[in-house]
N, C-alpha and C positions, 0 to 999 in steps of 0.2 A: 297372891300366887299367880294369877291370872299376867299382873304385870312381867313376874320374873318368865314365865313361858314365852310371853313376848321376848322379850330380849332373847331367849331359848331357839326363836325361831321356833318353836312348837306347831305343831298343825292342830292337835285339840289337847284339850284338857278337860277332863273331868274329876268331880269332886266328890265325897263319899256320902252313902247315905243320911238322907235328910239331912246336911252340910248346913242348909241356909237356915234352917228354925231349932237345929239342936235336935238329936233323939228324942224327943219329948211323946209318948205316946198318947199320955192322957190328955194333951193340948192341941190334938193336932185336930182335932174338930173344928178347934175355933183358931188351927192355924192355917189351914187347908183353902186352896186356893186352885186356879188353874191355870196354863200357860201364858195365856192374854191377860195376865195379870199385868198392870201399865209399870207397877213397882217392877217389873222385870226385864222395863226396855230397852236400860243403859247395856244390860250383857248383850242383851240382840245391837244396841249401836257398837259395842266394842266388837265383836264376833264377826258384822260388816267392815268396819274404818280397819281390821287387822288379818283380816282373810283367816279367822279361827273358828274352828268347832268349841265351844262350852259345853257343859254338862252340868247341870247343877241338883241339889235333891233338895224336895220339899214335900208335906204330904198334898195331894189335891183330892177333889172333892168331887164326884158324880153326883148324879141327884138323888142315890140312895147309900154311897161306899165314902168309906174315905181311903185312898190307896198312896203308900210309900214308892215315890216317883222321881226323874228324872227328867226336867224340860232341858231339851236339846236347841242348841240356838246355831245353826248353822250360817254361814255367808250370805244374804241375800235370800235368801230359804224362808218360806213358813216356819214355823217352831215347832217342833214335836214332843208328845211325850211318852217315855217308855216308864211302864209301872210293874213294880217288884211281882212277879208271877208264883212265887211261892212261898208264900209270909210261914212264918214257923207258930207255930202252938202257942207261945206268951205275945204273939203279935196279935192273933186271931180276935179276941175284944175290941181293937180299935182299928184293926184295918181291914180291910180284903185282898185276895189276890188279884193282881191283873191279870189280863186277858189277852195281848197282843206283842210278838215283837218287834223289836225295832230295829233296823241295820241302816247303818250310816257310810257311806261312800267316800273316800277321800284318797287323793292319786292312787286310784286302779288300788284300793285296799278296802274291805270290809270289815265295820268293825260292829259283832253282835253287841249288844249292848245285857248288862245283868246286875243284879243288885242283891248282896248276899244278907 
């Protein structure tokens, strides 16, 4: 997908919740991970070498939560991450809500970022 936006000329793309390990609730403990994760340096090489925004979902890990997330790989940019700020009732056993959000900048547009 990532290729075809290329061709697209797209400026970002983003992918749907927890896209990269599958919905998997009960696994996402021992799936959970964080942005400086090394397995996720080729999107930050592609997001450089193609002047593209990425989005991608995966659960990450604090030292106490595990939170349904999105690491943001911009151009040249540090990586950020925005985490789902209102988990629903059958999410509540395996995740937590995040705390923060995120806006992402690209030709004079802002784009809130959210995860339903």
């Amino acid at each position: 997908m990532i290729e075809l936006a290329l061709t697209l000329n797209a400026e970002a793309i983003f992918f749907p919740e927890l896209s990269l390990t599958g919905y998997e609730p009960e696994l996402a403990n021992k799936l959970a991970t964080n942005q400086n994760d090394n397995r996720l340096d080729i999107f930050q090489e592609i997001s450089d070498k193609n002047n593209i925004i990425i989005g991608l979902g995966l659960p990450t890990a604090t030292e106490s939560d595990i939170l349904i997330s999105m690491i943001i790989f911009e151009p040249n940019n540090p990586r950020q991450t925005y985490s789902k700020q209102e988990i629903h009732t059958d999410e509540l056993p395996n995740f937590k809500n995040g705390i923060s959000q995120v806006i992402i900048k690209t030709n004079d547009k802002k784009i809130a970022l959210a995860i339903c």
